[in-house]
C-alpha positions in Angstrom: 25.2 -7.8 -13.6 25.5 -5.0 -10.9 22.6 -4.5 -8.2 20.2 -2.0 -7.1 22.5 -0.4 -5.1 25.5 -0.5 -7.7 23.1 1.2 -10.0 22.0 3.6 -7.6 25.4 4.4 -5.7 26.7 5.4 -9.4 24.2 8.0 -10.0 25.3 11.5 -9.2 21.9 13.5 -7.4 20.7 16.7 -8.4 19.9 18.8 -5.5 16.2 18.6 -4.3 15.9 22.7 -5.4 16.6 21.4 -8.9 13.8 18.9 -8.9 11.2 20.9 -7.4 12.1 23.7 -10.1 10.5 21.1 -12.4 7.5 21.2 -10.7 7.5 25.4 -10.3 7.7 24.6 -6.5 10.2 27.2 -5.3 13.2 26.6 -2.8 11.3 28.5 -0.3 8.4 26.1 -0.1 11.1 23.3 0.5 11.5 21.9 3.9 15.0 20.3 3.7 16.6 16.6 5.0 19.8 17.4 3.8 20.2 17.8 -0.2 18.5 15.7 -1.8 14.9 15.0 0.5 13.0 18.0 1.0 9.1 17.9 3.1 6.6 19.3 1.0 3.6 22.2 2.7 0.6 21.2 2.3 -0.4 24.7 1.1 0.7 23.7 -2.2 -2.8 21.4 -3.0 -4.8 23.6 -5.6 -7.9 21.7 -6.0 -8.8 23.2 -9.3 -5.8 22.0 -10.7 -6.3 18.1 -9.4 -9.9 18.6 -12.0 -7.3 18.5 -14.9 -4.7 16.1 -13.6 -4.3 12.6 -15.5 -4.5 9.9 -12.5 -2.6 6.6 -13.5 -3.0 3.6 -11.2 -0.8 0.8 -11.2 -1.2 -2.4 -10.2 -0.7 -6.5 -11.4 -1.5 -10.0 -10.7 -1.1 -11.9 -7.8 2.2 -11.5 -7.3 5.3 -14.7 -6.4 6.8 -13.7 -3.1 9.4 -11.4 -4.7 7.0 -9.3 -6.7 6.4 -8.3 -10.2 8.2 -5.0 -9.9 4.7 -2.7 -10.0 7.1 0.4 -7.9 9.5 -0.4 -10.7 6.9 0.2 -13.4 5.3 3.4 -11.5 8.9 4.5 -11.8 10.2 3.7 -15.3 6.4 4.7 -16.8 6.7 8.4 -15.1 10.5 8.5 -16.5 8.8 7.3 -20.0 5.8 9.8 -19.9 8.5 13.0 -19.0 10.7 11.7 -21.9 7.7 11.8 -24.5 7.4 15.5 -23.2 4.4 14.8 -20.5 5.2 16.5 -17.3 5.1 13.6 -14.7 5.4 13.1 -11.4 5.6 9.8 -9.4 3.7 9.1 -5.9 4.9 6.1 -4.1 4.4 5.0 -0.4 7.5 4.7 1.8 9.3 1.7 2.5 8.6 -0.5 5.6 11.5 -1.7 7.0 9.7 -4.9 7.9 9.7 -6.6 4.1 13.3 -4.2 3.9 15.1 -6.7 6.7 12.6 -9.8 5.6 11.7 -11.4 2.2 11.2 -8.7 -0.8 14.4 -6.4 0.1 14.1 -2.5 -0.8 11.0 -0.5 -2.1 12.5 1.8 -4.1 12.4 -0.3 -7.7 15.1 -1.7 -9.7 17.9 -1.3 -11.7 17.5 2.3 -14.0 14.0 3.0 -12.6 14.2 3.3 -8.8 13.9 6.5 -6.6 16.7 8.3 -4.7 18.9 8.0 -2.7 18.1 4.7 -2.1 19.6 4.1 1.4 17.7 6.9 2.6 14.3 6.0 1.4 14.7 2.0 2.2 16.0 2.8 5.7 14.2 5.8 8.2 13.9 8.1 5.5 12.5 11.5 6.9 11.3 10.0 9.8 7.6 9.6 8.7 7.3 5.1 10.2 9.1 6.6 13.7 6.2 9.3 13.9 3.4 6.9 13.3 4.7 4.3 15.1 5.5 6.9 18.3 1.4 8.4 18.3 0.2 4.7 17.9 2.0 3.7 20.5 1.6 7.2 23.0 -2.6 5.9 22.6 -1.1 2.4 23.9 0.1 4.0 27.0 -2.4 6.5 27.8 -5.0 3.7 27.6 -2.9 1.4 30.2 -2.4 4.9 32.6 -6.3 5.2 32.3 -6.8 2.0 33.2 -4.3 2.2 36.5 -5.9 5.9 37.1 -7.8 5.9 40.7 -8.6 9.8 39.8 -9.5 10.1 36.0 -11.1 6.6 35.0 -13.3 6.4 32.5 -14.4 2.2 34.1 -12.6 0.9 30.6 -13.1 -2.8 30.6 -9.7 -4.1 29.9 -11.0 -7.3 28.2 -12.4 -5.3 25.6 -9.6 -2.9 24.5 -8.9 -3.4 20.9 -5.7 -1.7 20.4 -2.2 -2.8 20.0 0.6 -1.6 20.3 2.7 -1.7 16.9 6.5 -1.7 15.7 8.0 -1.5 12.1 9.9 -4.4 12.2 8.9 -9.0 11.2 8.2 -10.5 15.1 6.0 -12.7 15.2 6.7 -13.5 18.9 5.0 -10.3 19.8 1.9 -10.8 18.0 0.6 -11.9 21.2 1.4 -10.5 24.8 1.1 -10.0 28.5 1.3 -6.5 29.8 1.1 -5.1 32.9 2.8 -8.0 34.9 5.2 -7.2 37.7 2.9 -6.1 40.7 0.6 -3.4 40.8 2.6 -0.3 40.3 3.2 -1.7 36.4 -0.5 -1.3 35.3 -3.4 -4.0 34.5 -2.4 -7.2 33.2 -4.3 -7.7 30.5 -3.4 -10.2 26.9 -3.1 -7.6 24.1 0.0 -7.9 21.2 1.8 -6.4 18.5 0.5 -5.0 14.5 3.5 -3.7 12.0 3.4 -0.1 12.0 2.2 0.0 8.2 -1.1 -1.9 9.9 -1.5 0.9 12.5 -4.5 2.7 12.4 -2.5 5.8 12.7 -1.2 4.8 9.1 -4.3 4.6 7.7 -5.3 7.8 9.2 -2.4 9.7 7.7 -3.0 7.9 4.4 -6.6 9.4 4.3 -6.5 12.7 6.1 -7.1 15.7 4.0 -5.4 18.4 6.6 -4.1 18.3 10.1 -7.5 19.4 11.3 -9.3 16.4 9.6 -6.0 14.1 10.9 -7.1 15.3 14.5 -10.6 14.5 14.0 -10.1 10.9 12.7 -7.2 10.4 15.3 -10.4 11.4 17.6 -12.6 8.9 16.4 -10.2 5.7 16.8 -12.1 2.9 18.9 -11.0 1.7 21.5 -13.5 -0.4 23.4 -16.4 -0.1 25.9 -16.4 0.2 29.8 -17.5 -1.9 32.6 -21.4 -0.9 31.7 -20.9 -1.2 27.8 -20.4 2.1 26.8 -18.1 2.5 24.1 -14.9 4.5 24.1 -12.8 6.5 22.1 -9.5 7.8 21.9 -10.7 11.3 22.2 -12.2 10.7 25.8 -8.2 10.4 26.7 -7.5 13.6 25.3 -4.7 12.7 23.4 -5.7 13.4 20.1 -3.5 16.9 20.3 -0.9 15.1 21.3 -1.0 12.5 19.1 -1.5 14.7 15.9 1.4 17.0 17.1 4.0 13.7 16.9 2.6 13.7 13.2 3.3 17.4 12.4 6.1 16.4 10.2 4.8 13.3 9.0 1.5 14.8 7.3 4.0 16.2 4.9 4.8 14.5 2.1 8.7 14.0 1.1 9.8 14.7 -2.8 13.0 13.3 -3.7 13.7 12.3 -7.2 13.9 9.2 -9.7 17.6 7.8 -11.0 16.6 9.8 -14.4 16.7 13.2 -12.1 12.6 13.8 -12.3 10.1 14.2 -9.9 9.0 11.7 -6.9 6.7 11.9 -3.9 6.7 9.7 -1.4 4.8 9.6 1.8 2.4 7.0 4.1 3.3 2.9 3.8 0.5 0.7 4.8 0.7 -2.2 2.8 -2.2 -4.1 0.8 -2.4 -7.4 2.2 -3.2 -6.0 5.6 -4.1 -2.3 5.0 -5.4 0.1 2.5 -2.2 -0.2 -0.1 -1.9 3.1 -1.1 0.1 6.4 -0.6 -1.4 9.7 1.1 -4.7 11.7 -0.3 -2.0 14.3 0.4 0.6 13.5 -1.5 -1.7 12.2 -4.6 -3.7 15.1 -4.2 0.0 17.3 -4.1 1.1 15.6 -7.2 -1.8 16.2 -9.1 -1.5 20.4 -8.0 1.9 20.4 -9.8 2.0 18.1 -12.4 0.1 17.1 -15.6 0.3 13.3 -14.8 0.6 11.6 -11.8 1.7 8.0 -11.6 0.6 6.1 -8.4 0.6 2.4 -7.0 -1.1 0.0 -5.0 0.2 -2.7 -3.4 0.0 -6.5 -4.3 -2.6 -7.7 -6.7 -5.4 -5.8 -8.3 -7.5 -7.6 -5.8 -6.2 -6.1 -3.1 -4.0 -2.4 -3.1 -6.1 -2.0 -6.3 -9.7 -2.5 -5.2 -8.9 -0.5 -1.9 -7.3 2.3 -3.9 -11.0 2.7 -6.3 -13.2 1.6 -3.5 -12.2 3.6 -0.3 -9.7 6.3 -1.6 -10.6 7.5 -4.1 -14.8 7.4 -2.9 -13.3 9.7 0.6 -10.8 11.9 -1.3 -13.4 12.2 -4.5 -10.5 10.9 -7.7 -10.9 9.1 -10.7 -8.2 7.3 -12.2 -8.1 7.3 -15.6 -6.1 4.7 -16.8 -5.4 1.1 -14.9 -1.7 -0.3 -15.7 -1.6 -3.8 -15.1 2.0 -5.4 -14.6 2.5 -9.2 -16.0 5.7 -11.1 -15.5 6.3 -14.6 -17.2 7.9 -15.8 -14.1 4.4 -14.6 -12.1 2.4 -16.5 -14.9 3.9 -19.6 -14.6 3.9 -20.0 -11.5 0.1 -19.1 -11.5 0.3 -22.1 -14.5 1.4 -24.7 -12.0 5.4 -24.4 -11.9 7.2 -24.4 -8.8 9.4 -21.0 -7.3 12.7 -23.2 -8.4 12.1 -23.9 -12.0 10.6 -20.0 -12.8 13.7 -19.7 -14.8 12.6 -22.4 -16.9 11.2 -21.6 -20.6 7.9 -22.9 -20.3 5.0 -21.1 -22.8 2.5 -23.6 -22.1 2.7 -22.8 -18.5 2.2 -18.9 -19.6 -0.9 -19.4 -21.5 -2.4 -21.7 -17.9 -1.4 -18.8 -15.7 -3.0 -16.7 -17.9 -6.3 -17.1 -16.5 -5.3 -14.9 -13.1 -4.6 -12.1 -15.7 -7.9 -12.6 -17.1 -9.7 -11.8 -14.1 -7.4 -9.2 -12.7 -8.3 -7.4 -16.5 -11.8 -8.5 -16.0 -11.9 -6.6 -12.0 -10.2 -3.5 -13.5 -12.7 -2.9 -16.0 -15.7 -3.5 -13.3 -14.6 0.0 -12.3 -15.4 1.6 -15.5 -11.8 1.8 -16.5 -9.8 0.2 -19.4 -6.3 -1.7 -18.4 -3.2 -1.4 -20.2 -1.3 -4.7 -19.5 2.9 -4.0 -18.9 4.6 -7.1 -19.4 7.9 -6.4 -17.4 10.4 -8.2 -18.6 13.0 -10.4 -17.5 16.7 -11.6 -19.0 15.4 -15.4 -18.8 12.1 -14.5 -20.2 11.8 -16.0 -24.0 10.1 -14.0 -27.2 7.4 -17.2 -27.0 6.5 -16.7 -23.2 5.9 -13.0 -24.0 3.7 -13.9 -27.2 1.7 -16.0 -24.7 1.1 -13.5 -22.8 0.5 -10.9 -25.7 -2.2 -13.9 -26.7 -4.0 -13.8 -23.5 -4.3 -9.6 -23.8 -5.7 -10.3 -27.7 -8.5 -12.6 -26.6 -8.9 -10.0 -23.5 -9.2 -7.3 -25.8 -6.9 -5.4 -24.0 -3.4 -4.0 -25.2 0.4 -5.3 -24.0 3.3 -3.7 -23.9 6.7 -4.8 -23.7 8.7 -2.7 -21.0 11.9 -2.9 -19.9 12.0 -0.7 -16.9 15.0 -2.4 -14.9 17.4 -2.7 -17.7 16.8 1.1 -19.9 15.2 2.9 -17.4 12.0 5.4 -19.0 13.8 4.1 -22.4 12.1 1.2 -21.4 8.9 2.6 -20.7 8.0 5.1 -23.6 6.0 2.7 -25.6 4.1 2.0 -22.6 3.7 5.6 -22.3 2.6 6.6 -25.5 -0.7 3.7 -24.9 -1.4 4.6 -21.7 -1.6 8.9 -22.9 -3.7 7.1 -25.8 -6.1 5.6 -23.9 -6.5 8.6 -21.6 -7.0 10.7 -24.2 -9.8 8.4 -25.7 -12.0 9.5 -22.6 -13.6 6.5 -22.1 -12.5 6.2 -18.5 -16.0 6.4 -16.3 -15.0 5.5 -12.9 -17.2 3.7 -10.1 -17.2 2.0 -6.8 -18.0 -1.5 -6.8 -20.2 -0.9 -4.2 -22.3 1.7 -2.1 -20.5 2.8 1.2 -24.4 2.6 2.6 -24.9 -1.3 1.8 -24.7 -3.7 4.5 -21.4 -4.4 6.1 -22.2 -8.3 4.8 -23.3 -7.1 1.5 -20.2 -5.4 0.9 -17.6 -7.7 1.7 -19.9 -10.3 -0.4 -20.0 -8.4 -3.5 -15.6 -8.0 -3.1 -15.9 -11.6 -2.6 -18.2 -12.9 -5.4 -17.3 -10.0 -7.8 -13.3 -9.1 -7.3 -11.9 -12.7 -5.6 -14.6 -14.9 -7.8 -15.8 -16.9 -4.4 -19.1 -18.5 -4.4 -20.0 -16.7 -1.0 -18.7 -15.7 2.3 -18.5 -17.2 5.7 -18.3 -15.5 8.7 -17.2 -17.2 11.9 -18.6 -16.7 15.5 -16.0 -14.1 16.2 -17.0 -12.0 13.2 -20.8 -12.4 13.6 -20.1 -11.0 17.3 -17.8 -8.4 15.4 -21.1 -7.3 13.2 -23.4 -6.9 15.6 -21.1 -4.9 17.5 -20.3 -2.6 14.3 -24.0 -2.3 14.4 -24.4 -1.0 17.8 -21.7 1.7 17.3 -23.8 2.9 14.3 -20.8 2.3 11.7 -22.6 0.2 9.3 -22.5 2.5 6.4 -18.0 2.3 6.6 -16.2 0.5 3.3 -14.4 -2.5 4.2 -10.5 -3.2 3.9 -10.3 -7.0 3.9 -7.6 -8.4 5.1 -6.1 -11.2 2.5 -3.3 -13.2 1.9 -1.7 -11.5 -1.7 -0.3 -15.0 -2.6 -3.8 -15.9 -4.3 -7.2 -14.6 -5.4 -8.6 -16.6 -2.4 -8.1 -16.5 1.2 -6.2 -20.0 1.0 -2.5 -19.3 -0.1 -1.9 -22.3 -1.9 -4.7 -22.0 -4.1 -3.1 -20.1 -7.4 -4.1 -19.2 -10.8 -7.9 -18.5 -11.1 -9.8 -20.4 -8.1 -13.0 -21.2 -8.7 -15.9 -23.2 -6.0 -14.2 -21.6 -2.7 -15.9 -19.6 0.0 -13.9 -17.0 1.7 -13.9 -17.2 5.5 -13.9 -14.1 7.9 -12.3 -14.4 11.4 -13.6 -11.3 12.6 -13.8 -8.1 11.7 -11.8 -5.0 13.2 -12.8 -1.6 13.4 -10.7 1.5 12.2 -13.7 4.4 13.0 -10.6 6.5 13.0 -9.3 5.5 9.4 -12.8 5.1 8.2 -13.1 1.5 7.2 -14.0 -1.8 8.4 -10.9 -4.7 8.4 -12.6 -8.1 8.0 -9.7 -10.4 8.9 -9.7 -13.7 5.8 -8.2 -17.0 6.1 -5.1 -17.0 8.5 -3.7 -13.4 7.5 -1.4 -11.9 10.3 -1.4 -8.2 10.8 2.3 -8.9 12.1 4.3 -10.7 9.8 7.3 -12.9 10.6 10.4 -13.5 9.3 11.6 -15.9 6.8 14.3 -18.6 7.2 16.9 -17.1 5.6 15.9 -12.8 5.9 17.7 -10.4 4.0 18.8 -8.9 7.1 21.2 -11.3 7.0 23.0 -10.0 3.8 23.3 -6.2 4.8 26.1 -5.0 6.1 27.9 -1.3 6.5 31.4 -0.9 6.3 34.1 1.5 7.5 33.4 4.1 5.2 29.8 3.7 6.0 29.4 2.1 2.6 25.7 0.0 2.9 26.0 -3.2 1.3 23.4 -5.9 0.6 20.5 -3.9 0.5 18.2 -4.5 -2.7 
């Protein structure tokens, strides 16, 4: 069976001019990486046009640790929707190249529905992580060269400085750190650590910026901590916000490259969904609805997390409604949600199908709190057998709710054109009413309980010492009336890994609670989520390679 990259290295790319022509965007509005990657201007939003765009969300169930292929299924469902004569375009975050050298591999999909060139995209791309990654990091430094200043000090307490410093790559050994050691002509020593870039606050900012004046703003309004006499401080009182937006002039533009069937794909902004927001750009959404009829879009991880952040805090601050909810569903993700162990997935097991079930039930059951009627994708794989899939179909039936058979990897938007067809049918039904789970003006406890209680199913919340510090502090700075981004392990509806399927009689504990005033949100930290992964035992760094030719191997 040949891999990702066989597929993809057999595929002969049409020239980015070519793909934009499918989109009416002339050559002369293409900024260009070479042939086949090409920035997009930002002049190209038409905000009359977005009114009339069909948003599709896609998202799934708790996911195993490999995924159930929801970048896949954006990619093979906006291959089927331009095959059934639907003018489609894809938007997809970029790759990180943290899960690229860790545990999942590439984020570009699979077999016949992935985006190209693959390398490319999986690897530095246009440059977008390197951008973020250098303004987070130029705030780092201009905080610790305040701190040394004799001339220009604003009397920052170093003991309360909130920001890290972040870098795109697993390490857990720099979650926490010494600066500043070496005498005094290397700064304050102070403890501080390490975030992945697709954490950064600088990510989120991108991700939810409407223009580079509103990117400046936000960069502004990042929090950094108080001084000596408690005042608080932001980043704009170190007047590098210009700075810090001009490192980003690139990045605010979102990249189109194209899908392995030669249409349309726009991919900007990473930050993933276990620890961030999940979701591409209100750029490059908003671009894809300017040019297109239908725009197909993801959210990372479960339906708990990339999905609810998606409805809850973009589209409230960019003003979209979604109006259709694909929900992936793998056999292998079911049983293991039924009680089967990551070495027997391969197993034939129905019984264990219709027990995992119940963590599709109440992903459905969270999609249609938003006022929005799922379609459930099953995404099939070669081991899968027809009576695992009838389980499934089963669970949809008593749901009320329809399931489709896809296969995405293996034919591409053949694969995907049933899918397709429901998901035009239940747009065109116009029942989709979209609405927030909560009010951004609740409490800050109110609204993380109601995600609890409502989207998790915990019987209540508990905040630690840390976090109830954390609130009043978020009270002080007058930011009560911010959504919340909780931070949660993807691995179960919970905040305790190990507790799969559908949980029931746990309470969800938060740590404490960071604040992204620059972003716009609130992160309450859950459980023992890291905001700087680590790698695994065995990472798939270890299988890349490159050889003379400057062939890349191993990359999937």
């Amino acid at each position: 069976m040949p891999t990702d990259l066989d597929i993809a290295s057999g595929i002969k790319l049409r020239p980015v001019e070519e793909i934009a022509e499918q989109l009416n965007i002339s050559s002369d509005n293409l900024e260009l990486y070479g042939k086949y990657k090409a920035k997009l201007p930002l002049k190209l939003i038409d905000h009359e046009k977005i009114k009339n765009n069909n948003l599709i969300l896609v998202s799934a169930i708790s996911p195993t640790p490999a995924g159930e292929g929801k970048t896949t299924m954006s990619i093979g469902l906006s291959q089927g929707l331009n095959r059934i004569g639907k003018k489609t375009c894809v938007v997809l975050r970029e790759p990180s190249l943290g899960p690229v050298f860790g545990i999942k591999g590439g984020a570009t999909g699979g077999g016949y529905s992935q985006v190209l060139p693959m390398e490319d995209i999986n690897l530095h791309f246009t440059g977008d992580f390197s951008a973020v990654e250098k303004a987070h990091n130029l705030l780092s430094a201009l905080i610790d060269n305040n701190l040394q200043s004799k001339t220009k000090s604003l009397g920052i307490d170093p003991r309360t400085v909130l920001w890290k410093r972040v870098m795109d790559m697993n390490d857990r050994a720099l979650r926490s750190v010494i600066v500043g050691l070496g005498g005094r002509g290397n700064g304050v020593p102070r403890e501080t650590g390490f975030d992945i870039t697709a954490a950064s606050e600088i990510m989120a900012i991108l991700c939810l910026s409407e223009n580079r004046q509103d990117l400046k703003r936000r960069l502004g309004n990042i929090f950094i901590g108080f001084t000596y006499d408690r005042r608080p401080v932001y980043a704009r009182e170190l007047n590098g916000s210009g700075a810090m937006a001009a490192l980003l002039k690139d990045a605010i533009k979102p990249n189109l490259v194209q899908t392995l069937e030669g249409y349309p794909a726009i991919i900007h902004g990473g930050p993933f969904a276990n620890i961030a927001q999940g979701t591409n750009t209100v750029i490059a959404t908003r671009l894809g609805m300017s040019v297109s009829d239908y725009v197909v879009t993801e959210a990372g991880f479960g339906a708990d997390l990339g999905a609810e952040k998606f409805l809850d805090i973009k589209c409230v601050s960019a003003g979209l409604k979604p109006k259709a909810v694909v929900l992936v569903a793998t056999v292998r993700a079911l049983k293991y949600h039924g009680g089967v162990s990551l070495d027997d997935l391969k197993t034939p097991n129905a019984e264990a199908v219709r027990k995992g079930g119940e963590n599709l039930k109440k992903h459905l059951e969270n999609v249609r709190q938003f006022g929005i009627e799922p379609v459930v994708a099953i995404n099939s794989f070669t081991q899968d057998t027809e009576e695992e899939h009838d389980a499934i179909r089963a669970v949809c039936e008593e749901m009320g709710v329809a399931a489709i058979h896809t296969d995405v990897w293996g034919a591409g938007g053949a694969g995907a054109e049933d899918l397709a067809r429901k998901v035009v049918e239940v747009i065109e039904s116009g029942k989709a009413a979209f609405k927030p789970l909560y009010d951004w003006k609740s409490p800050v406890e109110e609204k993380i309980r109601t995600i609890a209680t409502k989207i998790y199913g915990a019987d209540g919340v508990e905040f630690a010492g840390k976090a109830r510090i954390d609130l009043r502090r978020i009270d002080k700075l007058g930011l009560n009336e911010l959504p919340v981004c909780i931070a949660k392990t993807q691995k179960s509806l919970s905040d305790d890994p190990k507790l799969l399927g559908r949980p029931t009689g746990f309470t969800i504990t938060v740590r404490e609670i960071e604040i992204a005033a620059g972003a716009g949100f609130l992160v309450p930290i859950t459980g023992s989520i890291m905001r700087m992964p680590g790698l695994p035992s065995t990472p798939s760094a270890e299988l890349i390679d490159i050889d003379e030719d400057g062939k890349i191997t191993g990359l999937f």
